[in-house]
C-alpha positions in Angstrom: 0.0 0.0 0.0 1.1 3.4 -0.7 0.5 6.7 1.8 0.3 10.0 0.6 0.2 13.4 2.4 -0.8 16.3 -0.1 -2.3 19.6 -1.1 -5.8 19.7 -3.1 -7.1 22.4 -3.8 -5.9 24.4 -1.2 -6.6 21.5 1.8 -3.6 19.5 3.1 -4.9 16.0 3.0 -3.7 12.2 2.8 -5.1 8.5 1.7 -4.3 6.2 -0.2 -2.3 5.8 -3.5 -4.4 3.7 -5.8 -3.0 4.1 -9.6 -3.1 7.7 -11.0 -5.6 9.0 -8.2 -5.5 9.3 -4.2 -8.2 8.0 -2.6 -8.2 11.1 0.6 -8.5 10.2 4.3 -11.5 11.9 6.2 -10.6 15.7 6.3 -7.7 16.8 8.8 -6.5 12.8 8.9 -2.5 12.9 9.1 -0.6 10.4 8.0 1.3 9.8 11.1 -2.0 9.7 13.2 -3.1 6.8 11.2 0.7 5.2 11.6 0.6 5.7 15.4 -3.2 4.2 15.5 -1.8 1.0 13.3 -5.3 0.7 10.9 -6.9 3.1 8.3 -9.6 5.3 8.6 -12.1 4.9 5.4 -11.5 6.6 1.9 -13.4 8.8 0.0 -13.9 10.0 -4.0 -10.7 9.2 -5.9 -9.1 12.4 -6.5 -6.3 12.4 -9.8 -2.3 13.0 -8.8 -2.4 15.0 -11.2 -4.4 17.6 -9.6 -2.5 17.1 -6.2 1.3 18.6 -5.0 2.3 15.5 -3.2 3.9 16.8 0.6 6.4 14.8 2.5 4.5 11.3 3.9 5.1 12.6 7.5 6.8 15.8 9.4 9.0 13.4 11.3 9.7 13.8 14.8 13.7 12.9 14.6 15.4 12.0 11.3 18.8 10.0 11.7 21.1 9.5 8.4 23.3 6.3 8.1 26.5 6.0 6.0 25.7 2.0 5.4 27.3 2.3 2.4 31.1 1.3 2.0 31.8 2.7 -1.7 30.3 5.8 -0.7 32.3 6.4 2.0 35.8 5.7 0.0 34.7 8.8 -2.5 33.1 11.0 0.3 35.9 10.8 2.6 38.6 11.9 0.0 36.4 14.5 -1.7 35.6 16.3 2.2 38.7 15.6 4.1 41.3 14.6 1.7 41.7 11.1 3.3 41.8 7.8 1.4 40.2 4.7 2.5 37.6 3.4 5.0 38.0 4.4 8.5 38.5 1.1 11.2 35.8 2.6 12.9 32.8 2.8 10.5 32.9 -1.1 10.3 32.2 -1.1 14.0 28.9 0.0 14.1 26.4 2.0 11.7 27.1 5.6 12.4 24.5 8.1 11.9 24.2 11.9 12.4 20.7 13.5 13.2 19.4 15.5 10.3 16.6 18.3 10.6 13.2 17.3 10.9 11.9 20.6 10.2 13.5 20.9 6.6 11.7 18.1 4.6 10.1 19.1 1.0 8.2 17.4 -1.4 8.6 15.1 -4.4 8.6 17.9 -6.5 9.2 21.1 -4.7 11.8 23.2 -5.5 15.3 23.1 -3.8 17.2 26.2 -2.5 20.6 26.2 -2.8 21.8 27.1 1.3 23.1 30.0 1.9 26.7 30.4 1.1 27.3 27.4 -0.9 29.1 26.8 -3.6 28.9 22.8 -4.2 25.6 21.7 -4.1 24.6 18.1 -4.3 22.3 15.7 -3.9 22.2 12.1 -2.0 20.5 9.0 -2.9 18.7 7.0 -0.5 16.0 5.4 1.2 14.5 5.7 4.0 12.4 3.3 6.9 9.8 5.3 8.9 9.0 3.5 12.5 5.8 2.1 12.9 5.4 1.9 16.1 7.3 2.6 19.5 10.3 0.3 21.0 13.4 0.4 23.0 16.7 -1.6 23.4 14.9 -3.6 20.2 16.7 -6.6 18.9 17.4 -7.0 14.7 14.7 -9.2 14.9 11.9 -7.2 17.1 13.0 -4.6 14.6 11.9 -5.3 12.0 7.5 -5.0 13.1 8.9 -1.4 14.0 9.3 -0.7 10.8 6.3 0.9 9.0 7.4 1.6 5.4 9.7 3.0 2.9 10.4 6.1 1.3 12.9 7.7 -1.0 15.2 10.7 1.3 17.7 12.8 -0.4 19.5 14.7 2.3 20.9 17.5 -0.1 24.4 18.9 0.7 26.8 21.6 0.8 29.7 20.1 0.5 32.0 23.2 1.1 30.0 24.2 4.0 30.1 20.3 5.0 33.6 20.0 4.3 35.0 23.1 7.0 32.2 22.8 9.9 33.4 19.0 10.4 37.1 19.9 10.9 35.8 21.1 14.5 34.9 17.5 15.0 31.5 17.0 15.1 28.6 16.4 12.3 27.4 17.9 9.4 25.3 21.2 10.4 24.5 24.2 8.1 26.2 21.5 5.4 22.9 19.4 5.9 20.5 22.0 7.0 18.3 23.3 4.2 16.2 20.9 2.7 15.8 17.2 2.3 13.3 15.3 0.1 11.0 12.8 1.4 8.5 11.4 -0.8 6.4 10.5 -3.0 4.6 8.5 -0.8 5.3 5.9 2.1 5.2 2.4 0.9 4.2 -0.1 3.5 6.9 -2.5 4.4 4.9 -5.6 3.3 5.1 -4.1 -0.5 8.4 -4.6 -0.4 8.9 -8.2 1.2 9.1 -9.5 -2.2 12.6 -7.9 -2.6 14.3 -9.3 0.4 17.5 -11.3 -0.7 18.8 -14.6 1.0 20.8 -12.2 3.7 17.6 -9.9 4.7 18.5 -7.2 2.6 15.8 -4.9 0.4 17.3 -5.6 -3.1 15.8 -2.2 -4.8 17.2 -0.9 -7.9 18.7 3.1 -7.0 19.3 5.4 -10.0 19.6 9.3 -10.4 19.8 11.7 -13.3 20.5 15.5 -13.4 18.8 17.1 -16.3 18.2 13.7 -17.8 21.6 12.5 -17.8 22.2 9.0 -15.2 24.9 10.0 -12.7 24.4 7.2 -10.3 23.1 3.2 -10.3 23.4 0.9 -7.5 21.5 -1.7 -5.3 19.7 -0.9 -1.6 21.0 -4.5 -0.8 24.7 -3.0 -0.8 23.9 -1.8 2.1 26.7 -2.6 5.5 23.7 -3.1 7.4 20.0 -4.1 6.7 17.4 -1.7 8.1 16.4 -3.5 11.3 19.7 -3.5 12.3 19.8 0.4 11.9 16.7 0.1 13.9 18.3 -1.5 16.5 21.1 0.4 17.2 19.1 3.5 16.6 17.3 2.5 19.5 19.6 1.4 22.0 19.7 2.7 25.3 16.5 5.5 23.9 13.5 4.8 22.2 11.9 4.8 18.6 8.7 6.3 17.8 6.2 6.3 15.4 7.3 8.5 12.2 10.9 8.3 13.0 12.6 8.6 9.4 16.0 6.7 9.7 17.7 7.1 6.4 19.9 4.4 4.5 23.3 6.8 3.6 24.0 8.0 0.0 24.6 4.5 -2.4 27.4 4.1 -4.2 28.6 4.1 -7.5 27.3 8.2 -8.5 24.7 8.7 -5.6 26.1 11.7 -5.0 28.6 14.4 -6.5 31.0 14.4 -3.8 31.8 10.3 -4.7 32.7 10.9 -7.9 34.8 14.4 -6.9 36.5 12.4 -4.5 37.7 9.4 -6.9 37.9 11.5 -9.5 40.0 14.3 -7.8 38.0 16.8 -9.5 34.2 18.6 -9.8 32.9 16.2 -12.4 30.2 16.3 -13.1 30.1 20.2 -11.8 28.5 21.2 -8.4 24.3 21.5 -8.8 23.2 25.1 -9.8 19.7 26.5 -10.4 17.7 25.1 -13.0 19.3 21.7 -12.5 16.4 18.6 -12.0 17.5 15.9 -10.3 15.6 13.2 -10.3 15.7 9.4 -8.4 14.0 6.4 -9.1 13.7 3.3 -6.3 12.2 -0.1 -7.3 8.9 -0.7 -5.6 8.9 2.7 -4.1 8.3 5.3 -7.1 10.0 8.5 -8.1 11.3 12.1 -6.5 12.1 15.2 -9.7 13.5 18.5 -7.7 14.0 21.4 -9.1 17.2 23.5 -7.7 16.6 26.8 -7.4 18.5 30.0 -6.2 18.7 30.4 -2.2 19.0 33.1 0.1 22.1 35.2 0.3 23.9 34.1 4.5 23.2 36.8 7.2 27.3 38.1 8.1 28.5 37.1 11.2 31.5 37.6 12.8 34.2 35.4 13.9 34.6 34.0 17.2 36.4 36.9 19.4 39.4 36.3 21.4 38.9 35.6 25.4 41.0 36.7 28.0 40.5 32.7 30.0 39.8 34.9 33.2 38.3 32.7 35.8 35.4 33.8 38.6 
């Protein structure tokens, strides 16, 4: 089944997907309402796609980004920081950083470019949205936590990215302007069918800007399958429902900086307004952004020396 939030006519709304319509909840129904409550509340009149602009599936209440992915991190790693190689400790556990809930956009909205950046990109990736709540949750609990499936493209500034982590902590204003979630959230029975012998979600992943593939790879090259990112995101603190943990950018092209970073060079160039970026995921559907112009960053000043004195 597939879960829509949207805009008709002026009304935010959601239901269900069914073809090339949406069949709407009852009025002021949100999507994470009926997630939390576990059933669905009855449809009304089909309404075309067409005629709707499709919203985010749910205004998560945390969003938590893997880096699952071990191709992606060789090209990321040399195109932010300059180092070769996978670092010991990423094959420890799946690392995540927490990403802003409050920054989601559409299938199709437009995409600013933040403030101050100069090398835009995109990310390729899925994301699981909890179901339901759990703690301390084993691989194998996990996986009834999980609700559904979505695509998630965290987009980045990679120059912004690039200097704030030299303090030594995560990706902030590099990660902090927009991220698509969408088109609609696919229940995670649609995509049983796709599990491989080792648990994974074997989904086809592919990206073009302005019609051109940059990027093709396979969910099931993923370090770790989704209820084990489950797991450890809720170890020692709790999941809840419409928690969107995201997969990490693929490999081979799902993002910029990957290819910068192997190719020790901007090719393909940084994303600049009028670029579309589109990405497709097997059993889920498709996203098409639009990259648009941003806002121009408010000065600040540097940090000022201290004197140290003490009280």
């Amino acid at each position: 089944m597939r879960l829509a939030t949207f805009i008709h006519q002026g009304r935010r709304g959601s239901g269900v997907v069914d073809g090339d319509a949406v069949l709407p909840f009852p009025p002021g129904t949100e999507l994470l309402d009926v997630i939390r409550a576990g059933e669905l509340p009855s449809a009304g009149a089909a309404v075309p796609l067409a005629e709707v602009r499709l919203l985010p599936p749910v205004e998560p209440p945390s969003v938590r980004d893997y880096v699952t992915f071990e191709e992606h991190v060789e090209g990321v790693r040399k195109s932010v920081d300059g180092r070769s190689g996978v670092p010991d400790a990423w094959y420890d556990a799946p690392t995540f950083y927490f990403g802003n809930p409050h920054a989601m956009v559409g299938a199709h909205d437009d995409v600013p470019i933040p403030p101050g950046c100069h090398a835009f990109d995109f990310e390729l990736e899925v994301a699981a949205v909890i179901g339901k709540e759990g703690a301390d949750l084993t691989p194998g609990q996990a996986r009834a936590h999980i609700y559904g499936y979505t695509i998630f493209n965290d987009w980045s500034a990679r120059d912004l990215q690039s200097r704030e982590m030299q303090v030594g902590l995560g990706p902030c204003k590099g990660k902090d302007t927009a991220t698509t979630l969408g088109p609609w959230l696919v229940t995670a029975d649609e995509l049983e069918p796709y599990r491989d012998a080792d648990g994974f979600l074997r989904l086809a992943l592919t990206v073009t800007v302005n019609g051109k593939e940059v990027g093709r790879d396979l969910l099931s090259n993923m370090g770790w399958p989704f209820e084990e990112l489950v797991a450890y995101a809720s170890r020692g603190t709790r999941v809840r429902p419409g928690d969107v943990l995201g997969s990490g950018t693929c490999g081979n092209g799902g993002c910029l900086a990957e290819l910068w970073g192997l190719r020790g060079r901007q090719d393909p160039p940084p994303l600049k307004p009028g670029d579309v970026v589109e990405i497709t995921v097997e059993g889920i559907g498709s996203t098409r952004n639009t990259v648009v112009a941003g806002a121009q960053p408010v000065p600040l000043p540097k940090a000022r020396p201290r004197s140290r004195h003490r009280p």
